[in-house]
N, CA, C and O atoms as a printed pandas DataFrame, in Angstrom:
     atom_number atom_name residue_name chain_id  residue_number  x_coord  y_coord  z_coord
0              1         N          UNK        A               1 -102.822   -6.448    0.609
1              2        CA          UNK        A               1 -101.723   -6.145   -0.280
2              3         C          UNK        A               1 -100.413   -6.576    0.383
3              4         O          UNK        A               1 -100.111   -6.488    1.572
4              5         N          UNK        A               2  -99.728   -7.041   -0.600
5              6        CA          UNK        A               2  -98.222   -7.783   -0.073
6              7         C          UNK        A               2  -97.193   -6.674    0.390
7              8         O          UNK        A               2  -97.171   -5.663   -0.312
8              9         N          UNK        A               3  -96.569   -6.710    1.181
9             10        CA          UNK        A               3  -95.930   -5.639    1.630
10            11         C          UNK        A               3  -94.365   -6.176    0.878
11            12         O          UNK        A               3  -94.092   -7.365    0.711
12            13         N          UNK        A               4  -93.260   -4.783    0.405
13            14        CA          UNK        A               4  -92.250   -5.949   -0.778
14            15         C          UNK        A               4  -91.188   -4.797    0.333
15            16         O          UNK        A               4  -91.359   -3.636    0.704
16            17         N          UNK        A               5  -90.316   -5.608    0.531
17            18        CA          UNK        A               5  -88.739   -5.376    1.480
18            19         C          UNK        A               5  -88.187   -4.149    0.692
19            20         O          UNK        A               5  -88.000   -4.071   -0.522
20            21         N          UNK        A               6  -87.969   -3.217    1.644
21            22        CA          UNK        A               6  -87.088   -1.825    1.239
22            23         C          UNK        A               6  -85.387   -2.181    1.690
23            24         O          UNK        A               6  -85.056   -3.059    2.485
24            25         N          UNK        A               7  -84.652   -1.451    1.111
25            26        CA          UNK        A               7  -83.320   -1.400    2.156
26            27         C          UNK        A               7  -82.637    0.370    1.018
27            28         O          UNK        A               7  -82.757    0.866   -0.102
28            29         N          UNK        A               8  -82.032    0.600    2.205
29            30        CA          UNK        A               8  -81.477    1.808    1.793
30            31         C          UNK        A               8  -79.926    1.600    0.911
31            32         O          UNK        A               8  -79.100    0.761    1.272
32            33         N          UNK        A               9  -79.767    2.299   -0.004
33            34        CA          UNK        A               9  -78.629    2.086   -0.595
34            35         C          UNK        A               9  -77.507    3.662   -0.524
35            36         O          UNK        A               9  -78.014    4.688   -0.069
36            37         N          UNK        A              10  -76.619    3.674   -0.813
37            38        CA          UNK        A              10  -75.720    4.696   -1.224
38            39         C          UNK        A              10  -76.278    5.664   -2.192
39            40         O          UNK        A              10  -77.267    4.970   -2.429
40            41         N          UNK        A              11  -76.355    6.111   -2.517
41            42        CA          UNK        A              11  -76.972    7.042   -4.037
42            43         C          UNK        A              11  -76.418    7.094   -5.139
43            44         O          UNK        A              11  -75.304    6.942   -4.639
44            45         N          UNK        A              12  -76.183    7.180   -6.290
45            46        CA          UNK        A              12  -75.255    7.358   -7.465
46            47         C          UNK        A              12  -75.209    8.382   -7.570
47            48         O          UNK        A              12  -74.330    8.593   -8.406
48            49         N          UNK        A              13  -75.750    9.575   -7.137
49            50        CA          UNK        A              13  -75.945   11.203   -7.277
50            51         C          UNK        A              13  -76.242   12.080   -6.344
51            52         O          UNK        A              13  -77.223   12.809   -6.498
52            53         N          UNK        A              14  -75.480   12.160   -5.260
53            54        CA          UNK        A              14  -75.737   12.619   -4.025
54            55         C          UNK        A              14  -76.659   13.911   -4.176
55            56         O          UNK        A              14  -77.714   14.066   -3.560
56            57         N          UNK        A              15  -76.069   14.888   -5.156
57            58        CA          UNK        A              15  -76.619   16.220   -5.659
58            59         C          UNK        A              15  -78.319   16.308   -6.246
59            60         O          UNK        A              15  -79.084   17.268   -6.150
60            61         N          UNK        A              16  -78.559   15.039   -6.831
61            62        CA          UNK        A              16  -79.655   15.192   -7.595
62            63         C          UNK        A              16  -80.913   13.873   -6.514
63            64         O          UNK        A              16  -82.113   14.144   -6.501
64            65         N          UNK        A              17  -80.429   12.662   -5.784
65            66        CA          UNK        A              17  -80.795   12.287   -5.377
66            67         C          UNK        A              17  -80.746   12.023   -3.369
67            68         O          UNK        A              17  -81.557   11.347   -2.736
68            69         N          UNK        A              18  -79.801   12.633   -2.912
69            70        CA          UNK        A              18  -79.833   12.797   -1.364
70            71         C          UNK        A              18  -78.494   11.368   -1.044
71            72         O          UNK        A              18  -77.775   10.974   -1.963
72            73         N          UNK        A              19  -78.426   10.916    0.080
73            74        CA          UNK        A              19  -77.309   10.036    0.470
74            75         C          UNK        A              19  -77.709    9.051    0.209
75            76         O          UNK        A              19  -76.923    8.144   -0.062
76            77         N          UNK        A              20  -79.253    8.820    0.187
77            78        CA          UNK        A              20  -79.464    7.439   -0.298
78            79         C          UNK        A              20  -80.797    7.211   -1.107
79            80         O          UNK        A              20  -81.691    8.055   -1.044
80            81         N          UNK        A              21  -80.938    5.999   -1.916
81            82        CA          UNK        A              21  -82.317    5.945   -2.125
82            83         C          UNK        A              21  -82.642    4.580   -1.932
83            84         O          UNK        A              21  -81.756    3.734   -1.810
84            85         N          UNK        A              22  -84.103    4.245   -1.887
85            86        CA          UNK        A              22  -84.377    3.098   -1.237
86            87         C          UNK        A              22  -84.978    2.416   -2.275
87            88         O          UNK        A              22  -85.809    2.894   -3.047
88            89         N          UNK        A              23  -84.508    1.199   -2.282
89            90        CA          UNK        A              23  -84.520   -0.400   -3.416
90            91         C          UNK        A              23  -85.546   -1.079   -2.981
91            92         O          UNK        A              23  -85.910   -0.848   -1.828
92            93         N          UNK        A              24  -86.121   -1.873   -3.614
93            94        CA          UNK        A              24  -86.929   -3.444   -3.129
94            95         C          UNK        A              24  -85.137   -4.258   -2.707
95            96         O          UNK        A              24  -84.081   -4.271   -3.340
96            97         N          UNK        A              25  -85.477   -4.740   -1.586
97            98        CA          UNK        A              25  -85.009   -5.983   -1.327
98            99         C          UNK        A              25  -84.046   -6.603   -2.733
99           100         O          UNK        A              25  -82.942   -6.568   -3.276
100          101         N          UNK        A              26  -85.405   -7.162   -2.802
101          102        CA          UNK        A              26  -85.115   -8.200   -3.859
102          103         C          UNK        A              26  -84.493   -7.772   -5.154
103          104         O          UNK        A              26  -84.217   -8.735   -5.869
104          105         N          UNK        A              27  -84.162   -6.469   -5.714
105          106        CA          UNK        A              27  -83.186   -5.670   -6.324
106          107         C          UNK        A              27  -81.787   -5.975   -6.213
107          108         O          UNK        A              27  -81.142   -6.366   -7.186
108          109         N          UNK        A              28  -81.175   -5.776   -4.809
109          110        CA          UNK        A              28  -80.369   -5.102   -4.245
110          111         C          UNK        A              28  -79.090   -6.026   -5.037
111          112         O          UNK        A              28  -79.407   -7.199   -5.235
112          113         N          UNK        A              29  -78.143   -5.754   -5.357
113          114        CA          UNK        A              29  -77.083   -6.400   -6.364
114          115         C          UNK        A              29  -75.759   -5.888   -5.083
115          116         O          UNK        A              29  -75.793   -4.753   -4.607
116          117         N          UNK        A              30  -74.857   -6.734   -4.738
117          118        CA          UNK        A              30  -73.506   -5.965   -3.959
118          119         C          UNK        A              30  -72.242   -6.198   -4.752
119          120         O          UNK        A              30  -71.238   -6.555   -4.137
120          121         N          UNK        A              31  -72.198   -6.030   -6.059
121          122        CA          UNK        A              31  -71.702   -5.718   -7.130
122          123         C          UNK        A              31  -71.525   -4.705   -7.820
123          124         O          UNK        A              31  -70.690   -4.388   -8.667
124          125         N          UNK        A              32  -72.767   -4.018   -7.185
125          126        CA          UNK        A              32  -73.559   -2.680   -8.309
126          127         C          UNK        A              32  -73.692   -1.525   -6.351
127          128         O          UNK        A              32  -73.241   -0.417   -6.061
128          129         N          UNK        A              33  -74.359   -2.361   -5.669
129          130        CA          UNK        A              33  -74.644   -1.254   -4.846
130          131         C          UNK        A              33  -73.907   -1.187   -3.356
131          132         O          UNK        A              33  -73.273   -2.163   -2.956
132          133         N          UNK        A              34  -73.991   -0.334   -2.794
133          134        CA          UNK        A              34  -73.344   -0.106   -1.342
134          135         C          UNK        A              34  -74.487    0.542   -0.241
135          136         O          UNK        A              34  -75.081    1.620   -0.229
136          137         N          UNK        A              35  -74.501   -0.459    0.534
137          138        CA          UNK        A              35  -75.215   -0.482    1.807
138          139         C          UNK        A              35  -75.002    1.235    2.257
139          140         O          UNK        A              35  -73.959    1.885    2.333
140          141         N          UNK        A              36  -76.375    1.632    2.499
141          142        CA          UNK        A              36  -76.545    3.274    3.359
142          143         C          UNK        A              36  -76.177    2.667    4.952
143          144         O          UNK        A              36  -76.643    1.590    5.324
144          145         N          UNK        A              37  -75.398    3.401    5.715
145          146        CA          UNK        A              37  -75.069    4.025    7.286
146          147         C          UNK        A              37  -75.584    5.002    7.251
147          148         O          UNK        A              37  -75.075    5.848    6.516
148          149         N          UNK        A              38  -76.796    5.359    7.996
149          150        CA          UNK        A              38  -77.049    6.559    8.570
150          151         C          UNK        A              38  -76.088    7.416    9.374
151          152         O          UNK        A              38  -76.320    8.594    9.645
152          153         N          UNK        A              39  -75.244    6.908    9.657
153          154        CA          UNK        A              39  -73.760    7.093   10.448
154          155         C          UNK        A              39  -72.868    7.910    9.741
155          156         O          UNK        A              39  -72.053    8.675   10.257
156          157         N          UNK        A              40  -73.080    7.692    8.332
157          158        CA          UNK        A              40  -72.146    8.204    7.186
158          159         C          UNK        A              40  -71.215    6.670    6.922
159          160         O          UNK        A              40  -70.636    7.036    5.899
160          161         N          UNK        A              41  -70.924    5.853    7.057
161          162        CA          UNK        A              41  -70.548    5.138    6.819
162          163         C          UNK        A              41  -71.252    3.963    5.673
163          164         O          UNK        A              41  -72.323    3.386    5.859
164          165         N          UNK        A              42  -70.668    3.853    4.895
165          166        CA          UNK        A              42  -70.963    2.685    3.953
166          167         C          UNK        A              42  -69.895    1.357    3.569
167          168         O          UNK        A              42  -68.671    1.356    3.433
168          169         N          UNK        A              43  -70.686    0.480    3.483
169          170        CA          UNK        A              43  -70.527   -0.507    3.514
170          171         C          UNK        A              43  -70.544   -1.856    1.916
171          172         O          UNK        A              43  -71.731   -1.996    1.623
172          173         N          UNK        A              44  -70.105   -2.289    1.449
173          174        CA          UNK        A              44  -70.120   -3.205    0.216
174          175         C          UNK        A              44  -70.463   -4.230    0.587
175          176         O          UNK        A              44  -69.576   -4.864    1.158
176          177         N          UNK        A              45  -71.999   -4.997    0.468
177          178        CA          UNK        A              45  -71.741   -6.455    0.847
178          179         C          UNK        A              45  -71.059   -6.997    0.970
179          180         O          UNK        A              45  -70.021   -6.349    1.100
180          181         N          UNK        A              46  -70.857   -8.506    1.058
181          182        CA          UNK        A              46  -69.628   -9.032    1.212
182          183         C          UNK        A              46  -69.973  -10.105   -0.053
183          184         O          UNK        A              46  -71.155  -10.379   -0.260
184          185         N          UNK        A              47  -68.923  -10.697   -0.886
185          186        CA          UNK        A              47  -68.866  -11.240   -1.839
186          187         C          UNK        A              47  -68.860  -12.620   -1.485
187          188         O          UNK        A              47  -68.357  -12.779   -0.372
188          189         N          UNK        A              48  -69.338  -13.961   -2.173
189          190        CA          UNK        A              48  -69.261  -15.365   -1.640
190          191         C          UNK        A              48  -67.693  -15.901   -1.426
191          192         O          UNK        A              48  -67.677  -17.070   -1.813
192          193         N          UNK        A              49  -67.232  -15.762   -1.264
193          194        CA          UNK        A              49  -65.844  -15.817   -0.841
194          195         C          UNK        A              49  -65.680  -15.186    0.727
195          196         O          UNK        A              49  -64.941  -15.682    1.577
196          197         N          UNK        A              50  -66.343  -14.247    0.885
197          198        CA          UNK        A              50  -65.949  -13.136    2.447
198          199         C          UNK        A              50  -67.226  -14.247    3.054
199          200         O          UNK        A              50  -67.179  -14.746    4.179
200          201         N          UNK        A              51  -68.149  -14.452    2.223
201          202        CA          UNK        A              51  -69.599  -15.170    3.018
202          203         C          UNK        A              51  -68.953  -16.131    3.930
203          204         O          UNK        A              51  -68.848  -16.062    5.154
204          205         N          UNK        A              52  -68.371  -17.405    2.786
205          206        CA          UNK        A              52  -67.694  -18.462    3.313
206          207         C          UNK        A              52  -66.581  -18.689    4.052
207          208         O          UNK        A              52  -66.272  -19.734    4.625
208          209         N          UNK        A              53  -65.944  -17.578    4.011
209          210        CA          UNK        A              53  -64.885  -17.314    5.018
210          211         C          UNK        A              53  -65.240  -17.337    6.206
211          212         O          UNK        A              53  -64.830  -18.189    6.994
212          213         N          UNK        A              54  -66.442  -15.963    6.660
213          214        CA          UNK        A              54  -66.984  -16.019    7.916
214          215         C          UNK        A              54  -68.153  -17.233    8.342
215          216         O          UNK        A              54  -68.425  -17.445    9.523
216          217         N          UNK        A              55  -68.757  -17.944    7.280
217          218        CA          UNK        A              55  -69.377  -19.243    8.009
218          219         C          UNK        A              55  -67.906  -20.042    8.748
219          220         O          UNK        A              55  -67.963  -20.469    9.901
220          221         N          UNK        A              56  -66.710  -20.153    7.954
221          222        CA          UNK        A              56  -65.596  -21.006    8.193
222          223         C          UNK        A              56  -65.534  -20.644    9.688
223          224         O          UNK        A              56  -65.599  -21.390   10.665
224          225         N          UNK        A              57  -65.333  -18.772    9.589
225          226        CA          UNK        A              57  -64.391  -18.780   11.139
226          227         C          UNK        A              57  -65.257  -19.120   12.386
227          228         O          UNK        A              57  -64.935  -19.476   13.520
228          229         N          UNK        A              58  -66.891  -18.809   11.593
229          230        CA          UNK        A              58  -67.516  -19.454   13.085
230          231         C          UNK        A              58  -68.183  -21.325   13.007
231          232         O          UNK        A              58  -69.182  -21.743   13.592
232          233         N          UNK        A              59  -67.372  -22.016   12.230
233          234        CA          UNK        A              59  -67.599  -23.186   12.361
234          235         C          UNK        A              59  -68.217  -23.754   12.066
235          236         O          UNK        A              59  -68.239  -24.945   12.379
236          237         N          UNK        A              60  -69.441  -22.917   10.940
237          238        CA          UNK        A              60  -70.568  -23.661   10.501
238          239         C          UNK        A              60  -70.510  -24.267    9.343
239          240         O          UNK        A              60  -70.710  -23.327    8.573
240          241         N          UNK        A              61  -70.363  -25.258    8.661
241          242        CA          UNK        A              61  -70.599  -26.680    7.832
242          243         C          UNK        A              61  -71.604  -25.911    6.658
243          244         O          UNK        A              61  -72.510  -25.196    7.086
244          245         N          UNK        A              62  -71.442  -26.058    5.307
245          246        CA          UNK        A              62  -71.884  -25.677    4.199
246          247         C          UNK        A              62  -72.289  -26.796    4.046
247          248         O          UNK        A              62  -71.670  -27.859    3.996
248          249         N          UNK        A              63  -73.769  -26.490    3.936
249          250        CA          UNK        A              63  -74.908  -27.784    2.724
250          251         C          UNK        A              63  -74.097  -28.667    1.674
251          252         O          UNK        A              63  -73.678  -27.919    0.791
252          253         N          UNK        A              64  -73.888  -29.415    1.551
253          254        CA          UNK        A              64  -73.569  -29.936    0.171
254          255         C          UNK        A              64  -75.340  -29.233   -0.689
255          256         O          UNK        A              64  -76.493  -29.506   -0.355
256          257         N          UNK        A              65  -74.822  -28.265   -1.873
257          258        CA          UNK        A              65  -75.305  -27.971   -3.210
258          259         C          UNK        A              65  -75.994  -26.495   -2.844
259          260         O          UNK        A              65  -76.782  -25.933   -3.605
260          261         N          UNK        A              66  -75.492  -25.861   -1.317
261          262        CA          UNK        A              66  -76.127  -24.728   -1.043
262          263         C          UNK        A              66  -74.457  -23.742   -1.812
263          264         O          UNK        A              66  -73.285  -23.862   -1.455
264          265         N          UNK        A              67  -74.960  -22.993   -2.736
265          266        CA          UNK        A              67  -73.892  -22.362   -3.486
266          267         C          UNK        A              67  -74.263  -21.054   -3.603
267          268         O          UNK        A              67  -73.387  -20.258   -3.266
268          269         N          UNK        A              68  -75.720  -20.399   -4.130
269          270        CA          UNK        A              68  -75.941  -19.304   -4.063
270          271         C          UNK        A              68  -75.198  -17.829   -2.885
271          272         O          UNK        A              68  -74.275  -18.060   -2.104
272          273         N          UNK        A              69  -75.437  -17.314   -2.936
273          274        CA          UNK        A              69  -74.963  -16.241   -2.644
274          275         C          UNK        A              69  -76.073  -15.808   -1.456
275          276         O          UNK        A              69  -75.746  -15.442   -0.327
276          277         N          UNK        A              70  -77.100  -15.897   -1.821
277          278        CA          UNK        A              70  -78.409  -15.493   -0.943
278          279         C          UNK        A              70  -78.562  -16.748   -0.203
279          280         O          UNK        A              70  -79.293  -16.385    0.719
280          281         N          UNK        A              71  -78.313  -18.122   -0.005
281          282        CA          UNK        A              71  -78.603  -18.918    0.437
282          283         C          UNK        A              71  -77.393  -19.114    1.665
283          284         O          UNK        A              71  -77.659  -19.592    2.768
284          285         N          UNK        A              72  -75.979  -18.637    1.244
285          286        CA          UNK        A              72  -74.762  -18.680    2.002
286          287         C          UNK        A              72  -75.364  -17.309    2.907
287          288         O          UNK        A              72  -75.214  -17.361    4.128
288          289         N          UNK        A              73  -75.885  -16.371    2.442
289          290        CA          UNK        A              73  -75.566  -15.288    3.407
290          291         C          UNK        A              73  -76.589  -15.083    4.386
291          292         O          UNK        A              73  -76.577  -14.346    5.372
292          293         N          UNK        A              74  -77.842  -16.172    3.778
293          294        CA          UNK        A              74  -79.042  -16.529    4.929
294          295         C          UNK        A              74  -78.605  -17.493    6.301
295          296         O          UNK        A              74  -78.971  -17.550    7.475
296          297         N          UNK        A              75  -77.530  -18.267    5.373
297          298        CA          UNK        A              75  -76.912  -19.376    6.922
298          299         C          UNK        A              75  -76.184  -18.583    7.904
299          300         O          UNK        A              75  -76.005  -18.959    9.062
300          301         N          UNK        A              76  -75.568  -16.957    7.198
301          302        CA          UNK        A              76  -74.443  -16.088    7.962
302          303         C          UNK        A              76  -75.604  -15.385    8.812
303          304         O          UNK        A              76  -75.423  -15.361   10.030
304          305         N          UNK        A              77  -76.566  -14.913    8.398
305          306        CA          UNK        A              77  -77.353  -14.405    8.942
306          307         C          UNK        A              77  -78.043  -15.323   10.135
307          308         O          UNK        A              77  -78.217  -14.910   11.282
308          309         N          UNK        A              78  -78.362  -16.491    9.716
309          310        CA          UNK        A              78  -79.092  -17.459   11.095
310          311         C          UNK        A              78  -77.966  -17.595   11.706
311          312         O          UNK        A              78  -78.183  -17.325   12.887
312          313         N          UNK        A              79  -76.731  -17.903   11.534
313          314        CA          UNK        A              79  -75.582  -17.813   12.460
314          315         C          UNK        A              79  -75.535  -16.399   13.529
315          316         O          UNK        A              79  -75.629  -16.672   14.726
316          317         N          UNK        A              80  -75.445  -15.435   13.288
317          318        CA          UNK        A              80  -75.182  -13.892   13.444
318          319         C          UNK        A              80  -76.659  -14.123   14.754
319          320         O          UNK        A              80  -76.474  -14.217   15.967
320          321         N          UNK        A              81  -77.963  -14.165   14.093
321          322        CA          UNK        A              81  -79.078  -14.188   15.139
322          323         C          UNK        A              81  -78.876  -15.079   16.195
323          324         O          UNK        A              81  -79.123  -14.732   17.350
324          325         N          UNK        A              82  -78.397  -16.336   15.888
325          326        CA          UNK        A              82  -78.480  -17.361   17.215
326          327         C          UNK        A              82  -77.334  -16.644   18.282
327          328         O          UNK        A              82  -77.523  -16.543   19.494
328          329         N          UNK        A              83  -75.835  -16.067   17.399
329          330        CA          UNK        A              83  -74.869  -15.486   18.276
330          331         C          UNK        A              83  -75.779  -13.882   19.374
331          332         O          UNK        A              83  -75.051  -13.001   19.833
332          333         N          UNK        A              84  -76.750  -13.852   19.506
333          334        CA          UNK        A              84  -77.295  -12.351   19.766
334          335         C          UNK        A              84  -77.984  -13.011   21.342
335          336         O          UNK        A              84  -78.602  -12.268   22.105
């Protein structure tokens, strides 16, 4: 059986549902939802505009026809891992 990506979100109902509840992955909208901190802190994705900003400040070169949103924030992400 395929195992399908969780991530924790903010809650819409702290009272009826706890601080957070947990999405498929492949759900997750940062329009609609806000990243859970176990910390107490939450977080708003970042929008393709904030994506491309931070590929800019660390120097990395956009695909010609890579436009998506999930495809920009996979290059921020392989950026982010190689910086570790």
């Amino acid at each position: 059986m395929e195992q399908v990506e969780t991530m924790k979100v903010k809650s819409s109902d702290s009272a009826t549902q706890g601080d957070f509840v947990l999405i498929n992955k492949s759900d997750f909208n940062a329009e609609v939802h806000e990243l859970f901190d176990p910390n107490g802190v939450t977080k708003k994705a970042m929008n393709v505009e904030e994506i491309k900003a931070a590929l800019a400040a660390k120097n990395i070169v956009i695909p010609d026809g890579v436009t998506k949103k999930a495809d920009l924030q996979a290059l921020l992400d392989a950026a982010n891992q190689e910086n570790k």
